[in-house]
N, C-alpha and C positions, 0 to 999 in steps of 0.2 A: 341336565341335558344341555342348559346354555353353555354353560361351563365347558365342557366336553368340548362342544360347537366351537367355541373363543380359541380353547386349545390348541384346535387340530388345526385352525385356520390360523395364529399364531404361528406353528411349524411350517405350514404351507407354505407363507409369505417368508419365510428367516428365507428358506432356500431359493428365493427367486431376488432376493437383495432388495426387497422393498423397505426391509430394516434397517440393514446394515448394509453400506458397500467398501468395499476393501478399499485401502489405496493401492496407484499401481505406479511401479516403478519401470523404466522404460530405456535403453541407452547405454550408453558408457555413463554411468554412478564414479565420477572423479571428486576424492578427497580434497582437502587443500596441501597436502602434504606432495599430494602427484603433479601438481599444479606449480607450486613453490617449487619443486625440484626441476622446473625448465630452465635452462638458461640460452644462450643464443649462443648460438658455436656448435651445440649438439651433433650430432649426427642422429640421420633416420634410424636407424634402428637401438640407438638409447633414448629415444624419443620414444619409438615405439617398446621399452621396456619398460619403463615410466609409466604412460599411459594407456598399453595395450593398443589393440587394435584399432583403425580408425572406425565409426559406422561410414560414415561416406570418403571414399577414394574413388576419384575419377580419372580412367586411363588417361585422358585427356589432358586432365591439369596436376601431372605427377608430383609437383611442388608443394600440393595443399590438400592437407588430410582434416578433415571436418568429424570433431565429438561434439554427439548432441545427446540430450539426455530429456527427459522428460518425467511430472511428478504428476500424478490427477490422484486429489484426496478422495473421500467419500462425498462432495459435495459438489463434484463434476469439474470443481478448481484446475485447471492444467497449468502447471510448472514449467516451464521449455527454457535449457540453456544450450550454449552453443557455445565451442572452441573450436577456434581455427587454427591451424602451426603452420607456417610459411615458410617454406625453405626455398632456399639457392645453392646449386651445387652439391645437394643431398645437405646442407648444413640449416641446421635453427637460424631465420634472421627475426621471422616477427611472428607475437603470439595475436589474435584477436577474438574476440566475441565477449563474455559475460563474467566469465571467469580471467579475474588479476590475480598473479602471480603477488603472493605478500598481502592478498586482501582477506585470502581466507574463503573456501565454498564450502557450504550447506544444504544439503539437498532442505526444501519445504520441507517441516515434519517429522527430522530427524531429528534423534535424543542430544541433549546438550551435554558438552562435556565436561566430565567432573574437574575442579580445579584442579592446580598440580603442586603439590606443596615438595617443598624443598627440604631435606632433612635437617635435623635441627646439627649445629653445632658440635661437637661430645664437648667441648669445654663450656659452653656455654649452658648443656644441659647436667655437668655439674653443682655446677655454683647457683 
């Protein structure tokens, strides 16, 4: 009967996340690949092919489109990054917030990626 009891109270709690809680992803999720691909000169809308939509555009300040992204594990941990893209004249002049262009972004949590190996030779994998 305990048994039974442990069980049922076991399943109860799984679905209220007393167990387990998910992590949650939140934002514009930008690679380093979208990132590295800015350069300044751009125009808005190869900007905006690059790294899609902004979350925040304000009629007001048409020049600066804000990606923000967010990470909370299962341990309440919250992630928060932020990109800013500054333009003049519809043109890229400056990038800022968390993410550098050439440093590489990782979302908290994500899988690492597999080395990249280079094919061998054909003459050298002769001899």
């Amino acid at each position: 009967m305990r048994v039974l009891f442990a069980l049922t109270l076991a399943v109860a709690l799984s679905g209220c996340g007393v167990l387990y809680k998910q992590p949650v992803q939140q934002g514009n999720l930008l690679e380093d690949d979208q990132v590295d691909a800015l350069k300044p000169g751009m125009t808005k809308r190869q900007v905006s092919l690059v790294l899609g939509s902004p979350a925040l555009s304000s009629p007001f300040r048409e020049d600066r489109w804000d990606y923000v992204s967010s990470y909370k594990d299962g341990d309440g941990t919250v992630d928060l990054k932020r990109l800013t893209v500054i333009f003049e004249n519809d043109v890229l002049v400056r990038i800022e917030g968390d993410y550098e262009p050439g440093k590489g972004v990782k979302a908290k949590g994500a899988m690492p990626e597999a080395p990249k190996t280079e094919p061998e030779d054909k003459d050298k994998a002769k001899g």
